[in-house]
Backbone as numpy.savetxt, mean C-alpha at the origin, in Angstrom:
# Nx Ny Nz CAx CAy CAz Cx Cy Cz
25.43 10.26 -8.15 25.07 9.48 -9.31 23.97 8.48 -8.96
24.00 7.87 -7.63 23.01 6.96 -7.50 22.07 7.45 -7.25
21.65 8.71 -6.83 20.65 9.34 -6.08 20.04 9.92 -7.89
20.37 10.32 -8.68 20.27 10.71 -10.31 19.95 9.63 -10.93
20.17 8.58 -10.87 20.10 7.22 -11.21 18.53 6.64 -10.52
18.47 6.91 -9.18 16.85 6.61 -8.73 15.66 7.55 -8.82
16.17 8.32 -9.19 15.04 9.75 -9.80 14.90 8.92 -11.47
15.82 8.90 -11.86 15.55 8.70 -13.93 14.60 7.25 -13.84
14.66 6.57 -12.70 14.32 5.10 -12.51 12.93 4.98 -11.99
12.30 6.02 -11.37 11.15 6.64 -11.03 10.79 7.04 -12.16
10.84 7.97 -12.52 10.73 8.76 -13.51 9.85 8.14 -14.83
11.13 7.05 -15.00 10.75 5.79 -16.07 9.62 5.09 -16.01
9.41 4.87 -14.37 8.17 3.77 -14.22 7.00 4.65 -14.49
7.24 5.60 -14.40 5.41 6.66 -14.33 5.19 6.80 -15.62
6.40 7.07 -16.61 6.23 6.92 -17.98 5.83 5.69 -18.10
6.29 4.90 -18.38 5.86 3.53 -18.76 4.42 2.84 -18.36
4.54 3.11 -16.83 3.00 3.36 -16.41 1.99 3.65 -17.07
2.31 4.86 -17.44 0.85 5.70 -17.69 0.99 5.71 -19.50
1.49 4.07 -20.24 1.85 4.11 -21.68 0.36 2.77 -21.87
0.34 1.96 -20.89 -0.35 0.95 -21.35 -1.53 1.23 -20.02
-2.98 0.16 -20.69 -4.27 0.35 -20.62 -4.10 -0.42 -19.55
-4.82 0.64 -18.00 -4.89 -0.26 -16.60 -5.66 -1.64 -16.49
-5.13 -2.06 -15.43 -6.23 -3.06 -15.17 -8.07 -2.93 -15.34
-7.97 -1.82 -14.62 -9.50 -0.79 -14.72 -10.20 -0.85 -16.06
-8.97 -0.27 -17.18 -9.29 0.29 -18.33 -9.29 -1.58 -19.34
-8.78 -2.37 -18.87 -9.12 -3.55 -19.67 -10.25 -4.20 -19.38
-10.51 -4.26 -18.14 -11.35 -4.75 -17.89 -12.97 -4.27 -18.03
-12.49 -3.21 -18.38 -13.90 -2.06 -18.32 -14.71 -2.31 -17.38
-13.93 -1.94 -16.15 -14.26 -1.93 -15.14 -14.79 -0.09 -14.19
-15.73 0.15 -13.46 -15.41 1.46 -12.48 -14.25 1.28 -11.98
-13.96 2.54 -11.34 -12.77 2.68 -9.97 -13.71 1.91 -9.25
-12.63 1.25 -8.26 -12.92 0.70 -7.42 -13.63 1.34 -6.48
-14.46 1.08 -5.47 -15.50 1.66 -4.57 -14.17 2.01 -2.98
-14.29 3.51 -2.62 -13.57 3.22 -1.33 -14.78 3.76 -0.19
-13.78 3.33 1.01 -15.30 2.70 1.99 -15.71 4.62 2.42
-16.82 4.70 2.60 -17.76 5.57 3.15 -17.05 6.90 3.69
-16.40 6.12 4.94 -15.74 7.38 5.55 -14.59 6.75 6.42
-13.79 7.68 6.43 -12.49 6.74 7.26 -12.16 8.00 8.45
-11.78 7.37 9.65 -11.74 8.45 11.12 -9.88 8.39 10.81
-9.85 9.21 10.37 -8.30 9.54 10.37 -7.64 9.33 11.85
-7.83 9.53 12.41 -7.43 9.54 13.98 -7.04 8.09 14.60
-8.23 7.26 14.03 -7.84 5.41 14.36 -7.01 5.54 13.43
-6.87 5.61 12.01 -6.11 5.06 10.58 -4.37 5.32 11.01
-4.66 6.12 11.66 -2.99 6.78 12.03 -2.43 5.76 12.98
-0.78 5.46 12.55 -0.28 4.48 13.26 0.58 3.49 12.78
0.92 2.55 13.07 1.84 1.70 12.74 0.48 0.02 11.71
1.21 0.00 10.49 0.27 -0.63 9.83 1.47 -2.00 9.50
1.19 -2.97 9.20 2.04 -4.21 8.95 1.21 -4.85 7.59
2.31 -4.74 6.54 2.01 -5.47 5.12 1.75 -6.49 5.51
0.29 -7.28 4.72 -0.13 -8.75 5.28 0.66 -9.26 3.38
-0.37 -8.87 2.63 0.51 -9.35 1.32 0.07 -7.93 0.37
0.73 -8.14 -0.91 0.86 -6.71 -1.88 1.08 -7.57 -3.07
0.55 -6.44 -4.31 0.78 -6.90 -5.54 2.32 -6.31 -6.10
3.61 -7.19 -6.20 4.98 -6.95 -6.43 4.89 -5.73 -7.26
5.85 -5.04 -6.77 6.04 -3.39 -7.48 7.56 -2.88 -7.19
8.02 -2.69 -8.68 9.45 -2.50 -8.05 10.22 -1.83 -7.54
9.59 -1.01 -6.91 9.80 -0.25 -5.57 10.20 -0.83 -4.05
9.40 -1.91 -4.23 9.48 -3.01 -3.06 10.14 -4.43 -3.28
10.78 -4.13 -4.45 11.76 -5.34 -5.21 12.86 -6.21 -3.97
12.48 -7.06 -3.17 13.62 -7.78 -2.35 12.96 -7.66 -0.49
11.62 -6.69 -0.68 11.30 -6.33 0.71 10.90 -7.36 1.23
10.88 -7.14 2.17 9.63 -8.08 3.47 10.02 -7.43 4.92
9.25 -8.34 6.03 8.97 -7.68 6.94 8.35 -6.18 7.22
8.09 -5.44 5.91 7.01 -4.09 4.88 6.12 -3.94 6.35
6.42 -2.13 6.90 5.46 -1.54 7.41 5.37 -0.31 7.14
4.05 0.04 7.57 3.98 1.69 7.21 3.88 2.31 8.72
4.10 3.27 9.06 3.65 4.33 10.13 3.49 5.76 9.36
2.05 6.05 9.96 1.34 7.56 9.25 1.28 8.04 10.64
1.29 9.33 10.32 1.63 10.53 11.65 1.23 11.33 11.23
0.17 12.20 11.68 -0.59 13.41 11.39 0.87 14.67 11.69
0.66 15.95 10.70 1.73 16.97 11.05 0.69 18.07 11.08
1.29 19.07 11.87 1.11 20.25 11.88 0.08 21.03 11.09
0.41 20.66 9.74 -0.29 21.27 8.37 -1.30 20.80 7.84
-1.08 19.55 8.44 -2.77 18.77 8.17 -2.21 17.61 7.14
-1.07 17.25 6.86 -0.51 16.35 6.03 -0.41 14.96 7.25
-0.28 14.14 6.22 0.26 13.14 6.88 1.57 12.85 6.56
2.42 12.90 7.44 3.95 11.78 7.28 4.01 10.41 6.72
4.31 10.04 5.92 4.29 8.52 5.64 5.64 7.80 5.83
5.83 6.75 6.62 7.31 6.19 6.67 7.30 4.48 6.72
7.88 4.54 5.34 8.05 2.96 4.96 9.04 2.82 5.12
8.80 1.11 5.93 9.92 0.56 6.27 9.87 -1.15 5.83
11.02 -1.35 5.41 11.38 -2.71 4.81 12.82 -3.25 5.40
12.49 -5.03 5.14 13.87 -5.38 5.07 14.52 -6.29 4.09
15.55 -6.14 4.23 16.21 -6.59 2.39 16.52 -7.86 2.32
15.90 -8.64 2.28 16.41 -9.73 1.48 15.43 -11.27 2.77
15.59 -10.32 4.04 15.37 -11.27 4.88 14.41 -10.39 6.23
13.94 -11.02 7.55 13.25 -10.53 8.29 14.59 -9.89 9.03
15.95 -10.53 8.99 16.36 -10.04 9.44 17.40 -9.13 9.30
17.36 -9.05 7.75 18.49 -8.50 6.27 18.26 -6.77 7.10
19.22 -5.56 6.66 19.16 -4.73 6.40 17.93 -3.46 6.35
17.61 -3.03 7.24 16.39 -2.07 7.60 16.34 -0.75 5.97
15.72 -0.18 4.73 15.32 0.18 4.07 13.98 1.00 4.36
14.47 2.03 4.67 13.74 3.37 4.80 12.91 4.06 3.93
11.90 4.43 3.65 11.52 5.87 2.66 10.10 6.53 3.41
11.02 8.34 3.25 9.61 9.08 4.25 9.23 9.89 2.96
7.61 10.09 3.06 6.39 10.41 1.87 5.76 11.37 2.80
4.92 11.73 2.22 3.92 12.95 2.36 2.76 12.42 1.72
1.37 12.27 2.56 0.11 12.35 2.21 -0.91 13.25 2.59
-1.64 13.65 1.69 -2.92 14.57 1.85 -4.32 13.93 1.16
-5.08 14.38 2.25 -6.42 13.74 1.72 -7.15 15.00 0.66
-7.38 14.08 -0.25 -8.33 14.93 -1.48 -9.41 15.06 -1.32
-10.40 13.74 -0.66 -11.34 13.41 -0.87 -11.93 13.89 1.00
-12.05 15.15 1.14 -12.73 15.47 2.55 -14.18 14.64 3.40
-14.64 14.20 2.31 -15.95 14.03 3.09 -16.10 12.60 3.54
-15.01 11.88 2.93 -14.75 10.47 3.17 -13.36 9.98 4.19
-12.67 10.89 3.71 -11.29 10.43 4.35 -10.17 9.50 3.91
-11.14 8.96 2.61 -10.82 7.82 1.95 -9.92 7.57 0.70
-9.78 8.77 0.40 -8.51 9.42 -0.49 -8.04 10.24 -0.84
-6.56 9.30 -0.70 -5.57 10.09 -0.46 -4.58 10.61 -1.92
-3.68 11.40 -1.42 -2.63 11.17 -2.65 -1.43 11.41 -1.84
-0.55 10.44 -2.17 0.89 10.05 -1.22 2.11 10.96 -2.38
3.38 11.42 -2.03 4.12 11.65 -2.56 5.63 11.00 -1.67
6.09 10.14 -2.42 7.85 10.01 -1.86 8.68 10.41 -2.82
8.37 10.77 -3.97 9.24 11.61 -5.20 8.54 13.47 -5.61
9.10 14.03 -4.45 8.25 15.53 -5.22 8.17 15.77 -6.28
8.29 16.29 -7.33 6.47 17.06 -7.73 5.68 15.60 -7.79
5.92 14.03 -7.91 4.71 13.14 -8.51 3.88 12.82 -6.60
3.02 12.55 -7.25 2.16 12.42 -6.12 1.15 11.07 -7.04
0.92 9.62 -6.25 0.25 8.54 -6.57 -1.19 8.90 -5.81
-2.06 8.28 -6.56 -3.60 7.65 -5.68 -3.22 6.40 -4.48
-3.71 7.10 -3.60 -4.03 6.05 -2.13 -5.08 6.10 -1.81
-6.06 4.98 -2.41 -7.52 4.91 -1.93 -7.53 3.80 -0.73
-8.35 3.85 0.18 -8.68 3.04 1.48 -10.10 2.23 0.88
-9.87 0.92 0.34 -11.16 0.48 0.18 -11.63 -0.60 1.15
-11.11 -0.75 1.95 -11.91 -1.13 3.22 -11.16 -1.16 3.97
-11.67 -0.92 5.06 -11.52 -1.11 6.84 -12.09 -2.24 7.59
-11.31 -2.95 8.65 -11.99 -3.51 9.77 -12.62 -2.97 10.83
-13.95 -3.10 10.79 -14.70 -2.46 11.90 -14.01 -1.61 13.13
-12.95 -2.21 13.77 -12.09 -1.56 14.68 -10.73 -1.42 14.28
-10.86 -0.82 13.09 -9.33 -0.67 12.14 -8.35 -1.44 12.66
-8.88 -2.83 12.69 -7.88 -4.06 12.58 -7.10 -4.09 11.48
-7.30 -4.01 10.20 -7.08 -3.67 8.83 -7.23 -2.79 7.99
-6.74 -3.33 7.15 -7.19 -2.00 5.98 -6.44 -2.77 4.02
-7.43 -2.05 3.22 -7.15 -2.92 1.91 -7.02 -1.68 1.45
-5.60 -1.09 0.82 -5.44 0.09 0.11 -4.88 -0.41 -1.23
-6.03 0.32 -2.11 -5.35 0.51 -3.89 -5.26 1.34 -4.24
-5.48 1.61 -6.11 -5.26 2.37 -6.13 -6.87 2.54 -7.49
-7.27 3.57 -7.93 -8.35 3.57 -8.87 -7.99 2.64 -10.12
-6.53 1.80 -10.66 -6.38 1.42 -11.87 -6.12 0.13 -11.70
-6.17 -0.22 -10.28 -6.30 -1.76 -9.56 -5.09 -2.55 -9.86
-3.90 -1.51 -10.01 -2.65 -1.79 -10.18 -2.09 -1.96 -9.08
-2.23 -1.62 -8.29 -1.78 -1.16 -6.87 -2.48 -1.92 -6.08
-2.49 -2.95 -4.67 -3.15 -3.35 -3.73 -2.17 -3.59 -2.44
-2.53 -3.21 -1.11 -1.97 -3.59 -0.42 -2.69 -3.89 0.89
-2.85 -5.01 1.49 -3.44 -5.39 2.53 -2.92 -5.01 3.97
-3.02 -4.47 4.64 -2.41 -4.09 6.03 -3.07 -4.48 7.18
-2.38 -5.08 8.03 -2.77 -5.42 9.66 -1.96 -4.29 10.65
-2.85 -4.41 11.96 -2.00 -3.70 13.16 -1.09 -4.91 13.29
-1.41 -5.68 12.91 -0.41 -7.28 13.69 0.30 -7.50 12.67
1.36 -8.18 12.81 2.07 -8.74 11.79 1.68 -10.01 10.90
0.23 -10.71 12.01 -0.22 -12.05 10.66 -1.59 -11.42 11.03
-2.53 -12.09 10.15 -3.38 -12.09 10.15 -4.45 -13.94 10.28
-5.53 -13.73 10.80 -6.11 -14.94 10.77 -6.57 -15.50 9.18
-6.85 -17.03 9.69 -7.10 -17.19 7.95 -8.47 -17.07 7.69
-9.24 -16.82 8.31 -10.29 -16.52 8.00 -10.94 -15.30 7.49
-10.20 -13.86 8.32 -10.70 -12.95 7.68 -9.76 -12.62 6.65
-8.35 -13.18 6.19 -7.50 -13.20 5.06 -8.70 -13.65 3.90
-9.62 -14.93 3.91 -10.09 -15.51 3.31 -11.00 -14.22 2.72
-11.70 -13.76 3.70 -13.16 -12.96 3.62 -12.65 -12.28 3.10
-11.47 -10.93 3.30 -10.72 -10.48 2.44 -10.20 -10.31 1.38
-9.96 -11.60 0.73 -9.66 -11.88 -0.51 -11.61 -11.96 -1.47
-12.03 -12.78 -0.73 -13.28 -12.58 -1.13 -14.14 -11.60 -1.77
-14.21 -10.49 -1.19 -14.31 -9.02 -1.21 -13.90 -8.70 -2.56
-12.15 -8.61 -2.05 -11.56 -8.33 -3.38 -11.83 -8.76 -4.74
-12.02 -10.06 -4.60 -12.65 -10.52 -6.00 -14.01 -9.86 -6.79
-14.89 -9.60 -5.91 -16.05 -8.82 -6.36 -15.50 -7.82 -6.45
-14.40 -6.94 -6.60 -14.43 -5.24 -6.71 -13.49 -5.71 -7.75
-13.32 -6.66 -8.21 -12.42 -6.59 -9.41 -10.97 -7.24 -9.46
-10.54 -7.64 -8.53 -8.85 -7.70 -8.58 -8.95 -8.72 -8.45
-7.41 -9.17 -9.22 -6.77 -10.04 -9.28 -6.05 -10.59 -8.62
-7.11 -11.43 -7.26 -5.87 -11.85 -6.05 -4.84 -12.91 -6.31
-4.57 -13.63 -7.35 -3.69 -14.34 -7.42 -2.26 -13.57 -7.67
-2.30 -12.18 -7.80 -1.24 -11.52 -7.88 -0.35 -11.00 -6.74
-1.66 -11.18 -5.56 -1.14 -11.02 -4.45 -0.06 -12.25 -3.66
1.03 -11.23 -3.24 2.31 -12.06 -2.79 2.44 -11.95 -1.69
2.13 -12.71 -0.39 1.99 -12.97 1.59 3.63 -12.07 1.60
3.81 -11.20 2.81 4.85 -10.72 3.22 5.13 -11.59 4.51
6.21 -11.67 4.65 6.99 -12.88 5.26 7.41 -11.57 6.45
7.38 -11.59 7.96 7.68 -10.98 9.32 8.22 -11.45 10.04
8.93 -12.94 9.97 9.47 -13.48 10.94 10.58 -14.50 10.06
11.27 -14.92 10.38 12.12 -16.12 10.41 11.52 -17.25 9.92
11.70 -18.25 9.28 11.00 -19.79 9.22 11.21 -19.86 10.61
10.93 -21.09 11.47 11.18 -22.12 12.57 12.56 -22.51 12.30
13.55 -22.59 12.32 14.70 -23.61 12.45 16.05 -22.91 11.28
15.65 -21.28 10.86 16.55 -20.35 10.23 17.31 -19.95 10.76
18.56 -19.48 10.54 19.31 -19.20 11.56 19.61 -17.31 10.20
């Protein structure tokens, strides 16, 4: 029943989703620009949520990482990992499937963790030595900032956000993911 219950609950959001006019489409805005070309080979790996626009999929997460793993078939593995409530709450699993659409770039993708639906995963920028990475999605509903590290400096957070503002988004929507403990939490 619960497993029937998170399919109809999926299900719901893509309907509902795809009922009202994207961010993109209000703003009369392009898709967002994704970067040039991406070396799949660095991109692969263990990625750490810096902050994300709340989605309730990730309703209660933090401490949010991804690890991508090239397979066999030319897919990528996707495995998100969260924890519930706290850095140190309850570990929250989910493994996806990604394939790149976009060959000549590398730069997009389409992820699936509910078979038959499959979402847009665009890469719209990289850090020179894939320190980072800013993934949305074309309807600028979707943003998620990723480090190899678990914080990031405030400076290129700053430059970062910066960026973002010229391609359109709405960084005040963005919510910092929390990786550690306060100082003095028990």
């Amino acid at each position: 029943m619960r497993r029937l219950r998170h399919w109809a609950c999926a299900l719901w959001s893509l309907v509902v989703a795809g009922c009202g006019p994207t961010t993109t489409e209000r703003l009369r805005l392009p898709p967002p620009p994704t970067v040039s070309h991406v070396d799949l080979e660095r991109y692969l790996g263990t990625w750490y949520e810096i902050a994300a626009f709340p989605q309730r999929f990730q309703k209660g997460c933090t401490a949010s990482l991804a690890t991508y793993t090239l397979q066999p078939d030319g897919t990528i593995e996707v495995v998100n990992r969260c924890r519930k409530g706290s850095p140190r709450g309850p570990e929250k699993t989910v493994r996806g499937r990604a394939r790149v659409v976009d060959r000549t770039t590398n730069a997009k993708l389409k992820v699936s963790f509910f078979r038959p639906f499959w979402g847009d995963y665009w890469i719209i920028d990289v850090g020179p030595n894939y320190e980072y990475a800013l993934v949305g999605h074309p309807s600028r509903d979707y943003l998620w900032i990723l480090s190899r590290t678990p914080s990031m400096d405030a400076s290129t957070y700053e430059g970062i956000l910066a960026r973002l503002r010229t391609l359109g988004y709405d960084v005040t929507r963005l919510v910092q993911t929390v990786h550690e403990e306060p100082q003095g939490a028990q």
